[in-house]
C-alpha positions as CSV (number, residue, x, y, z in Angstrom):
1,X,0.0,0.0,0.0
2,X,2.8,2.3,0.5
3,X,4.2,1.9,-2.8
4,X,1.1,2.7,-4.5
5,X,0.4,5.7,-2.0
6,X,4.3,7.0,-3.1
7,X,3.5,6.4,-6.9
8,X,0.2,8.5,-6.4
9,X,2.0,11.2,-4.7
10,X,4.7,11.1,-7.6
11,X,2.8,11.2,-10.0
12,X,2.3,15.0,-9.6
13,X,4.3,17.4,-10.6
14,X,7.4,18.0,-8.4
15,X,6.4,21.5,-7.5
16,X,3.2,20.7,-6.6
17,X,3.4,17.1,-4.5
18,X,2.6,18.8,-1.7
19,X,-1.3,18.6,-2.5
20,X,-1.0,15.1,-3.3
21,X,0.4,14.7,0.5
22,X,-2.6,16.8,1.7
23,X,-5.1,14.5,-0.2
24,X,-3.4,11.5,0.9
25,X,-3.4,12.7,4.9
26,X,-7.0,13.3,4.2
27,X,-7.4,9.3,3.6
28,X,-8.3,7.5,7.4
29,X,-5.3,5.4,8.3
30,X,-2.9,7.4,6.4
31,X,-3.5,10.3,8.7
32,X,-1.1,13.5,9.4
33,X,2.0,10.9,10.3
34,X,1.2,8.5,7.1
35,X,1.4,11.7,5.1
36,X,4.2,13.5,6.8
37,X,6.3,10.5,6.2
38,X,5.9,9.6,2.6
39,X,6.3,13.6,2.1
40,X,9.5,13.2,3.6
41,X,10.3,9.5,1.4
42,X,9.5,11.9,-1.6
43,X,11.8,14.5,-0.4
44,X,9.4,17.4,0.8
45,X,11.2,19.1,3.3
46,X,10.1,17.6,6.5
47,X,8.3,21.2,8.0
48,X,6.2,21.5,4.3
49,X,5.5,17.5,4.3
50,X,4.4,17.6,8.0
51,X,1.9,21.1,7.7
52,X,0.4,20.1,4.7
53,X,-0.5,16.0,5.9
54,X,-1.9,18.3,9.1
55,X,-3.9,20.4,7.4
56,X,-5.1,17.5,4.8
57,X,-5.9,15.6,8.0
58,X,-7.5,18.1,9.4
59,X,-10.1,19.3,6.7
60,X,-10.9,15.4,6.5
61,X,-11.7,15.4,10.5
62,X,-13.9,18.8,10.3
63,X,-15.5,17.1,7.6
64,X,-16.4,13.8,9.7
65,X,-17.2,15.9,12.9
66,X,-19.6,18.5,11.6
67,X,-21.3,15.1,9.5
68,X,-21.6,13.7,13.0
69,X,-23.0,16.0,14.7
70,X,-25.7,16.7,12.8
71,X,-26.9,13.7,12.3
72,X,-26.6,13.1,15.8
73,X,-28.7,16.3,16.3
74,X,-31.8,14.9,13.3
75,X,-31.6,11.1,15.2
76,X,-32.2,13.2,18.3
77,X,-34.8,15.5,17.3
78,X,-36.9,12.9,15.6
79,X,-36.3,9.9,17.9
80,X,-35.0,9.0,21.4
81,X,-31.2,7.9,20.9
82,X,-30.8,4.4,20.7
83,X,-27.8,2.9,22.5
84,X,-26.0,1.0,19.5
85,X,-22.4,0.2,20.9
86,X,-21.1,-0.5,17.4
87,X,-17.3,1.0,18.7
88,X,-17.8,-0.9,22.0
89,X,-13.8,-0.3,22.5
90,X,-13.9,3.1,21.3
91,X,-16.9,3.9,23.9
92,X,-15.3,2.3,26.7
93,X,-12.3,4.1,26.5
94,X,-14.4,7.3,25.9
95,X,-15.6,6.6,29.3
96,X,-12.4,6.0,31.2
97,X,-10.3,8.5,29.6
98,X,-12.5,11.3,27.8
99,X,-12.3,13.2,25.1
100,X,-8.8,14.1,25.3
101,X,-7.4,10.9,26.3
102,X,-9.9,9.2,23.2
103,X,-8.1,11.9,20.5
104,X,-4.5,11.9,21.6
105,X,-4.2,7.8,21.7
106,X,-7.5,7.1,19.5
107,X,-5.4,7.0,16.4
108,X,-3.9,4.0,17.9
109,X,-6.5,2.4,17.4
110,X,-8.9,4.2,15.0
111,X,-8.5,6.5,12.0
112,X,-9.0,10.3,13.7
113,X,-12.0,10.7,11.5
114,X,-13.4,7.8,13.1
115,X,-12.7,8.8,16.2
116,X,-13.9,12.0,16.0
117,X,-17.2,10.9,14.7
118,X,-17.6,8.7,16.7
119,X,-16.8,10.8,19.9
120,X,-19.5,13.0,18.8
121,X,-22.1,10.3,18.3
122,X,-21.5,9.4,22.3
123,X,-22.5,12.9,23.2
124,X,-18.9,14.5,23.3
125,X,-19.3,18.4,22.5
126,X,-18.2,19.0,18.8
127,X,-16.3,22.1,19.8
128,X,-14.4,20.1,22.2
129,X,-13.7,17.1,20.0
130,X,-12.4,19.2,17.4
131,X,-9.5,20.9,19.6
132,X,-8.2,17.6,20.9
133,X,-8.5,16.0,17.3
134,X,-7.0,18.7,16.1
135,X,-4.1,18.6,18.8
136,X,-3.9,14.9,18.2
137,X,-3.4,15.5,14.7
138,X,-0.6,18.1,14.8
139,X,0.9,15.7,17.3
140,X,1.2,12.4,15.6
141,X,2.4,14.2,12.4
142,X,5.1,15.9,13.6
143,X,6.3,12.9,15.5
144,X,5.7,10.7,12.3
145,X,7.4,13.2,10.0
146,X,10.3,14.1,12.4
147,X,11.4,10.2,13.0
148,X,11.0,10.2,8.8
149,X,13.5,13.2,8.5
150,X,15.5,11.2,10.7
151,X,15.7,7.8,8.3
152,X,13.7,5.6,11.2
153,X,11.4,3.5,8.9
154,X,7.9,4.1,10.7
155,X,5.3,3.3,8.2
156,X,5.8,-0.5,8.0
157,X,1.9,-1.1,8.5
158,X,0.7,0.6,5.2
């Protein structure tokens, strides 16, 4: 999967690769570090690879959020909430460690547009699950894309 992530990014035009690294970041399971680090493979400097997986990731997690909450909000407005526990794992960690603990090691174990949506879904304030997603994000890229920079093969998984 990696390879075919690096051909897509190289298949744009050298001064413009950094998009490609955006829309990749935007993908869940690539993330801000999946897209900091093949930025960096493709020879990005790391600070350009790094903000633009970020912001890709970003836009991706508004995206999921804002699609949460609302229908969160219809569901509640028509219906009373049924308690599905479809992210039984995700919920239960919710619970012990909130939102901030959820969004900081959530990518661990979900994709942070997951997460995210799924925070929201179990009541978690929007506004609040955006900072700490958002936190998480900026995070887990720079690590990612600084142990890149430093030749330390992280992506392995992909």
């Amino acid at each position: 999967m990696l390879t075919s992530l690096q051909n897509f990014a190289e298949s744009f035009p050298e001064p413009v690769q950094w998009i490609a690294i955006g829309l990749l970041a935007a993908i869940p399971f690539v993330e801000s570090y999946g897209g900091a680090v093949i930025g960096v493979i493709l020879g990005l400097p790391a600070v350009v690879a790094i903000l633009v997986a970020v912001i890709g990731n970003a836009i991706s997690m508004l995206l999921f959020v804002n699609s949460a909450h609302a229908v969160r909000a219809r569901v509640r407005k028509g219906q009373e909430e049924k308690k599905a526990r479809k992210y039984e794992k995700l919920h239960n960690a919710f619970d012990k460690y909130g939102i901030a603990g959820v969004s900081l090691l959530g990518q661990t174990i979900l994709p942070s547009q997951i997460t995210s949506a799924a925070l929201v879904s179990f009541g978690a304030g929007k506004q609040k699950v955006i900072f700490w997603q958002l936190i998480s994000i900026v995070l887990w890229g720079v690590l990612f894309g600084i142990l890149a920079g430093l030749g330390i093969p992280v992506l392995r998984s992909l």
